[in-house]
N, C-alpha and C positions, 0 to 999 in steps of 0.2 A: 504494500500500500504506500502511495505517496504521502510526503510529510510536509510542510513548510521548513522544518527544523533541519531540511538535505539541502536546502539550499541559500539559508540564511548566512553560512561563511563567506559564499559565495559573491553573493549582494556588499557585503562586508569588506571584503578583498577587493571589489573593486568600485566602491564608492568612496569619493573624497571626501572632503570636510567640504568647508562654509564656500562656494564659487561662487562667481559671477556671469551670465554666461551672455554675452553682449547679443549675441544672434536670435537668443531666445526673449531677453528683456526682462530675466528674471533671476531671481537666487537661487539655487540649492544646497540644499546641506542633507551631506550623508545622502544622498541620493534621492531625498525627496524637492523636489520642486513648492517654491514657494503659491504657487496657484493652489499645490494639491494641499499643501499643509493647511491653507484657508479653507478649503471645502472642507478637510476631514479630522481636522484638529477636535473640534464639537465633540464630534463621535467618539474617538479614539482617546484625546487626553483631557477631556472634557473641560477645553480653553472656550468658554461662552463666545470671545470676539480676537480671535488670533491677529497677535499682531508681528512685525518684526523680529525687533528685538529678541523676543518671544522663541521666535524660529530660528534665529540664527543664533540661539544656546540648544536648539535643540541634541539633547542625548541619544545616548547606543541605544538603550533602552526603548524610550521612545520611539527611534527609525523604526525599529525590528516591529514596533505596533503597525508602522504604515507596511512595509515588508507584507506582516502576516495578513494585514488588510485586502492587500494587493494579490497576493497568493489566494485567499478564499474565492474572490470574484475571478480571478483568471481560468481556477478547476472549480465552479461551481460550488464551495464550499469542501473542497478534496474529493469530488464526484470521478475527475480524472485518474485513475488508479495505477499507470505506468508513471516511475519519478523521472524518468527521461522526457516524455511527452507532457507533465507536468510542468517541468522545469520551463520548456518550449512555449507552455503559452505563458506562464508567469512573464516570462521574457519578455515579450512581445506587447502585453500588456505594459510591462514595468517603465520599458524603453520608448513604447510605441502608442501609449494608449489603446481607445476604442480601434483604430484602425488598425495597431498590431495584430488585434484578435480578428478583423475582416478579413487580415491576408490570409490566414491561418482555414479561417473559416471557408474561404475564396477555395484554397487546397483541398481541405476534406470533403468542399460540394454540399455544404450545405450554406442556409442563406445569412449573408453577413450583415446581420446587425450589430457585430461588436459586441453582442451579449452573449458570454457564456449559459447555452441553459441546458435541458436535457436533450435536445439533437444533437446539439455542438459534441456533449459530452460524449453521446455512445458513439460517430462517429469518430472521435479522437480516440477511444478506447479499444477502436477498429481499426488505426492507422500506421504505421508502421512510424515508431518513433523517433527514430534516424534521420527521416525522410523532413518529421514536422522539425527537427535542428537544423537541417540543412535549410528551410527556411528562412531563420531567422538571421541567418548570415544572409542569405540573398532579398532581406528586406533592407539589410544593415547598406550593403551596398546596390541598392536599386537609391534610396535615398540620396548617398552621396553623388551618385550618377544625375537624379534629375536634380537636386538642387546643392551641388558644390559649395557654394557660396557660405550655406547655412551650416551643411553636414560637413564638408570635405574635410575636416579638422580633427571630427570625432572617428575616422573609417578605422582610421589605425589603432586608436583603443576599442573601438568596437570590435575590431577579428581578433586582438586578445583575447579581449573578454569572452570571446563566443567561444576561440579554441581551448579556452577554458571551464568551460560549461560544458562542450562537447566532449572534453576527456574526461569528464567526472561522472556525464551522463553515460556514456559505453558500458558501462558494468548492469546496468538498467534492460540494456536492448536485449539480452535472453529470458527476460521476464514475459514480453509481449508476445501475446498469443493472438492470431487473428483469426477471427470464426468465419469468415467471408473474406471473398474481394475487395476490395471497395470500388463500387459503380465509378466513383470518380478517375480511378486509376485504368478502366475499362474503357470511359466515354472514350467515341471519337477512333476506337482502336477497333472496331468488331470486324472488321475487313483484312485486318492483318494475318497472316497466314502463320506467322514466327507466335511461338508461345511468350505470355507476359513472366518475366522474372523480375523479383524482386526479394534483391538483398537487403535484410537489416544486419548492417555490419556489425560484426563484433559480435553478434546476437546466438551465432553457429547454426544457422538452418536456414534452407532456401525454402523460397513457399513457388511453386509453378501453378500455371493455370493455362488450358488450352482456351485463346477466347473464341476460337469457332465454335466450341460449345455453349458459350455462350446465348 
């Protein structure tokens, strides 16, 4: 089962302290965004009218509250049961917002509202884990690709960060069990004569499918 608790070093290891981030027009500390800290301060540290100052003492302690915050709404409240493919949307969310989890969503075929809920999940639960990491690299750099200006700064701590995520996630990939296809990975292909393969590396098992029978 995935945990919040596998990937909280992780967020840890590689969020700074107190930034500034001129592109964005706003603070962060410890890895939370001062927009997010104003919506969710209320909730989590129960600051009635967050202000500054306020956020930029924010503590370890405290972040890990936005963290696990972050973590509940990315797997549905730990709905997503592989900690690799967990990890993958936590990401996406963390880094990407609502639209991280559309890309995501865009991939497994179903529809992208940005909201984790029970489609999202059991299709994520049916995906090949490997697949939803390799993702989030290729949002990290579609990003810097359409807007340079903004992202081009971050690409290089971003494939850090990810090939570090992705070597801690590997131990994870022979967890995933997939009880089906997934349509998504079918659409578009039923004319092909060549069988579908699909490696989850690391994972030690190939999964085939003839799609003419399809």
């Amino acid at each position: 089962m995935a945990s919040y608790q596998n990937i909280l070093s992780h967020v840890r290891k590689w969020e700074g302290g107190l930034v500034y981030h001129e592109t964005e027009g706003q603070w962060t500390n410890r890895g939370v965004q001062w927009k997010t800290y104003k919506a969710l301060a209320p909730k989590l540290l129960g600051i009635t009218n967050p202000n500054l100052d306020e956020f930029k003492k924010l503590s370890a302690a405290d972040a890990d509250k936005f963290i696990i915050q972050f973590w509940n709404t990315a797997t549905d409240n730990n709905k997503i049961t592989n900690q690799a493919s967990a990890n993958a949307f936590f990401e996406m969310l963390w880094g990407g917002s609502d639209w991280g989890i559309k890309w995501l969503q865009k991939v497994i075929g179903v529809y992208p509202d940005g909201k984790v809920g029970a489609k999202t999940v059991a299709a994520a639960n049916n995906y090949p884990p490997n697949i939803l990491l390799d993702e989030v690299l290729k949002r990290y750099k579609h990003l810097a690709k359409v807007n340079p200006a903004k992202y081009g700064e971050f690409i290089n701590g971003w494939k850090n960060r990810w090939n570090d995520l992705y070597n801690n996630s590997k131990k994870y990939f022979s967890e995933f069990k997939m009880n089906e296809l997934p349509e998504v990975l079918v659409r578009g292909k039923k004319k092909s004569k060549w069988w579908l393969l699909l490696l989850a590396a690391g994972g030690g098992y190939l999964i085939y499918k003839n799609i003419n029978k399809k």
